[in-house]
C-alpha positions in Angstrom: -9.4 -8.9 8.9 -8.8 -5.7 6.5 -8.9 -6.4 2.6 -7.2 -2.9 1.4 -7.8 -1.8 -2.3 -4.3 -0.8 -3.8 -6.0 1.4 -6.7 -3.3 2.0 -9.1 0.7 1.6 -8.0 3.2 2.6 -10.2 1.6 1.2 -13.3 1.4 3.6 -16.5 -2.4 4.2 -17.6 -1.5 2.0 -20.6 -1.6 -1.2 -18.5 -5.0 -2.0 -17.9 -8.3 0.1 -19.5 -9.6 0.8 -15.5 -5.9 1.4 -14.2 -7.3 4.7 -12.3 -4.6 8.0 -12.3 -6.4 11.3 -11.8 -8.7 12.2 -8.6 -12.1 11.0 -10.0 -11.0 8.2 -11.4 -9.3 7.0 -8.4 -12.6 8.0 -6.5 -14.7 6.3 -9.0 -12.2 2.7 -8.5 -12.2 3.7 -4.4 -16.6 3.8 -4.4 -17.1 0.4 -6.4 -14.2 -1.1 -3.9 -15.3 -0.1 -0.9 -19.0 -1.6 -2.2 -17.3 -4.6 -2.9 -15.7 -5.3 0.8 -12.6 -3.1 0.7 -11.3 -1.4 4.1 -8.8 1.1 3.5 -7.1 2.5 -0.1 -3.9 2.3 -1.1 -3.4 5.1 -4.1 0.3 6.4 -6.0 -1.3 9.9 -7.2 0.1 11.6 -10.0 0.6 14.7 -11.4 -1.4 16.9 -14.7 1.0 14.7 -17.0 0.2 11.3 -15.2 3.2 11.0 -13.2 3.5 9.6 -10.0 3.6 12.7 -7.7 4.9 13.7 -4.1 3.7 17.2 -4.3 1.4 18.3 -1.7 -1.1 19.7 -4.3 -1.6 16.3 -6.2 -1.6 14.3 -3.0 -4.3 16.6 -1.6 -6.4 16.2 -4.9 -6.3 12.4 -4.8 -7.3 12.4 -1.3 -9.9 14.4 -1.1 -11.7 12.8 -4.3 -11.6 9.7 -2.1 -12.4 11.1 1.0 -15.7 12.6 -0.9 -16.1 8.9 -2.6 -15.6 7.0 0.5 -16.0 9.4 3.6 -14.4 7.7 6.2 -12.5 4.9 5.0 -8.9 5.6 5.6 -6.4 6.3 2.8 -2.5 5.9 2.0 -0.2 6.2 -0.6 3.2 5.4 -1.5 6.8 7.5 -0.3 8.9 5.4 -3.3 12.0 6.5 -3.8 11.5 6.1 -7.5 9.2 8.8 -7.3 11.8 11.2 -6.1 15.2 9.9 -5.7 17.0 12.3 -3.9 16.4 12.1 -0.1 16.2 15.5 1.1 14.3 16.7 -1.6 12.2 13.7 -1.1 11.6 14.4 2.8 10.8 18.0 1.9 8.0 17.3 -0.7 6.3 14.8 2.5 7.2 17.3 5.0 5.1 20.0 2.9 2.2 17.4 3.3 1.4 18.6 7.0 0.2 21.7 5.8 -3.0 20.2 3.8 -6.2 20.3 5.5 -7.3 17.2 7.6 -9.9 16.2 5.0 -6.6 16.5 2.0 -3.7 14.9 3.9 -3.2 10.6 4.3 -4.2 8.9 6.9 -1.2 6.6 6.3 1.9 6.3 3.9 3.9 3.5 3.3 8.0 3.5 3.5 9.9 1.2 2.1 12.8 -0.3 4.7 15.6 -1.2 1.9 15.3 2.4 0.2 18.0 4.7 1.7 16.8 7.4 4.3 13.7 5.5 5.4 14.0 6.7 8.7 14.1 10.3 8.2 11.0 10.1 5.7 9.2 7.7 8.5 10.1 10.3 11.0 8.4 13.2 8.7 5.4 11.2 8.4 5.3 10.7 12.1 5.7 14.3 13.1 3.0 15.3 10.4 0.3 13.3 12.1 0.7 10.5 9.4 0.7 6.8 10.0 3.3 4.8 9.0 3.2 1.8 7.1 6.7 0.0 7.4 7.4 -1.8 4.2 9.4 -4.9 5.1 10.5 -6.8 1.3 14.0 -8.9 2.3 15.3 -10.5 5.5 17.7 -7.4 6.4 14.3 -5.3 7.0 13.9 -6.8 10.4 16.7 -5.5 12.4 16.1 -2.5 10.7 13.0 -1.9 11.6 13.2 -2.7 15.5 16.6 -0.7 15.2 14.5 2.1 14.5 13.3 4.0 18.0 9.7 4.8 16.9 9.2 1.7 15.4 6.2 0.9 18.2 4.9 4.1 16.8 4.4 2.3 13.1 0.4 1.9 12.2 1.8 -1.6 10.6 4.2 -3.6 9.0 3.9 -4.3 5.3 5.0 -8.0 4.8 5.9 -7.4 1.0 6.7 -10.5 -0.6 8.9 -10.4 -4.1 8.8 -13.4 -5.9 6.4 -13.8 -9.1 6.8 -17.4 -8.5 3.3 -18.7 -5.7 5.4 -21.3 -3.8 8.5 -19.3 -3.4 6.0 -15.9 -2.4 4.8 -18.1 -0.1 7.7 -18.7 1.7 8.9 -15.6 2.0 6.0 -14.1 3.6 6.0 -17.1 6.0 9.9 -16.3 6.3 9.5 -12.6 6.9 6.6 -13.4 9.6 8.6 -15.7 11.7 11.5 -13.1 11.5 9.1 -10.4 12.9 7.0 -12.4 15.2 10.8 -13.2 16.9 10.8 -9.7 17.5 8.5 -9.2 19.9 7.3 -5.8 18.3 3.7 -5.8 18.5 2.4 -4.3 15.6 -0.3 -5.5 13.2 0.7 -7.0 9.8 -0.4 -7.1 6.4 0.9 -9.8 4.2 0.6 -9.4 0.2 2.4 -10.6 -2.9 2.6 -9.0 -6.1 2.3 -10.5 -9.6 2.6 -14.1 -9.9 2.7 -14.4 -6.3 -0.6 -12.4 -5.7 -3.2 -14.9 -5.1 -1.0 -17.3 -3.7 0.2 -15.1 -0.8 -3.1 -13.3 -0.8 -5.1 -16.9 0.2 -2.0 -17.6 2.6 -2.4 -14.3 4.5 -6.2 -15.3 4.8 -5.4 -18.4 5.8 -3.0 -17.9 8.5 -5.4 -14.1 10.0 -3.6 -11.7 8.8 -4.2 -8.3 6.8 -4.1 -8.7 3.5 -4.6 -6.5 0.0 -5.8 -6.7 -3.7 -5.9 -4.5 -6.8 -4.4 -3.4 -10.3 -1.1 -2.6 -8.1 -0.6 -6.0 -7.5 -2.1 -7.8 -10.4 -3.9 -7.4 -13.6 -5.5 -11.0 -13.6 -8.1 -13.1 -11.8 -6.9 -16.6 -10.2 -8.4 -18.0 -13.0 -6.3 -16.6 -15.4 -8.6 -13.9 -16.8 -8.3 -10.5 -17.0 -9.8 -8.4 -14.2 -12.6 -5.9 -15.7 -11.0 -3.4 -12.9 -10.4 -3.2 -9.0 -13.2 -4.0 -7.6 -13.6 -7.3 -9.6 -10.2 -7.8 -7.6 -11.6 -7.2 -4.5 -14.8 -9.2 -4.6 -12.9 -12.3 -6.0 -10.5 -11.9 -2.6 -13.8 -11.2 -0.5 -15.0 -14.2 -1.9 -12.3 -16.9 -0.8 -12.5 -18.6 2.2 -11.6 -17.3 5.5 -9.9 -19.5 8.2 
């Protein structure tokens, strides 16, 4: 099963000490998580000022740190549309990303089904040679997605739970599952929580075989309750839970 490493999110540098934002600190995070089990990255790169960035320039500088860190472990980032609000100019920025060289553009970028114009920024990615990672957070996401014609095409659906609360994360991501597996559409999943529901939906994807990922994105603290010293301290403690 792949354990992937989401490196940074939308977090501001100020919430954790190894929260990673420019190229070599995200490299730095990638290296000592890949050591520690991790399969694939998950990175929201930013800009000079530390803002989360669509621009083909930043996207290729984040990359390509990783790439150099990790040569050959596949990378991704985020499409948010709170990174760029307006559609078109949104599209455009991604668009822009099929002219970086192969060793500078994602492997795979994630689209979230309830923002407005998913479809033509999944569509972009596709054209550009990028995967697609269908973010699926409420109910309504399923028709959605299978409405979509390239939907087959997806590299996998991102079973995004909401809930801060464990129990109620946990039934959601069993929830959104069922709805998908009623589907018929054969792609691979990867089920993760967020927050308070981190652990608890992490340890339920693991039991249950699917995908799954870890890292400051998600959450700042251990199971136990402590602070994690960074990302990879994240990733070991998931590599270290049982397996069905």
């Amino acid at each position: 099963m792949l354990l992937k490493a989401c490196l940074n999110g939308a977090r501001a540098a100020t919430a954790h000490p190894r929260l990673p934002v420019t190229p070599e600190a995200l490299a730095r995070e990638a290296a000592a998580c890949h050591a520690a089990g991790a399969g694939a990255f998950h990175v929201h790169p930013r800009d000079s000022r530390g803002t989360e960035s669509l621009d083909a320039a930043d996207i290729g500088a984040a990359v390509v740190a990783i790439r150099l860190a990790c040569p050959g472990v596949p990378v991704g980032v985020s499409t948010g549309a709170w990174i760029l609000p307006d559609v078109e100019a949104r599209r455009a920025r991604i668009a822009a990303w099929a002219a970086l060289s192969p060793d500078a553009r994602p492997d795979f970028a994630s689209v979230n089904l309830s923002e407005p114009g998913w479809t033509s920024i999944a569509d972009t990615l596709l054209d550009a040679g990028i995967g697609v990672e269908a973010g699926v957070w409420f109910p309504e996401d399923v028709p959605r997605l299978v409405a979509w014609p390239r939907a087959s095409e997806c590299l996998r659906v991102l079973v995004e739970t909401q809930s801060p609360v464990p129990e109620t994360a946990c039934q959601q991501a069993r929830a959104l599952v069922d709805a998908l597996g009623a589907t018929g559409l054969q792609r691979p999943r990867l089920v993760h929580g967020d927050e308070g529901g981190a652990w608890a939906v992490l340890a339920w994807a693991l039991r249950h075989g699917f995908d799954t990922r870890i890292g400051l994105e998600d959450t700042l603290w251990l199971p136990d309750g402590r602070r994690a010293e960074d990302n990879a301290a994240l990733v070991e403690c998931a590599r270290g839970r049982p397996e069905p």
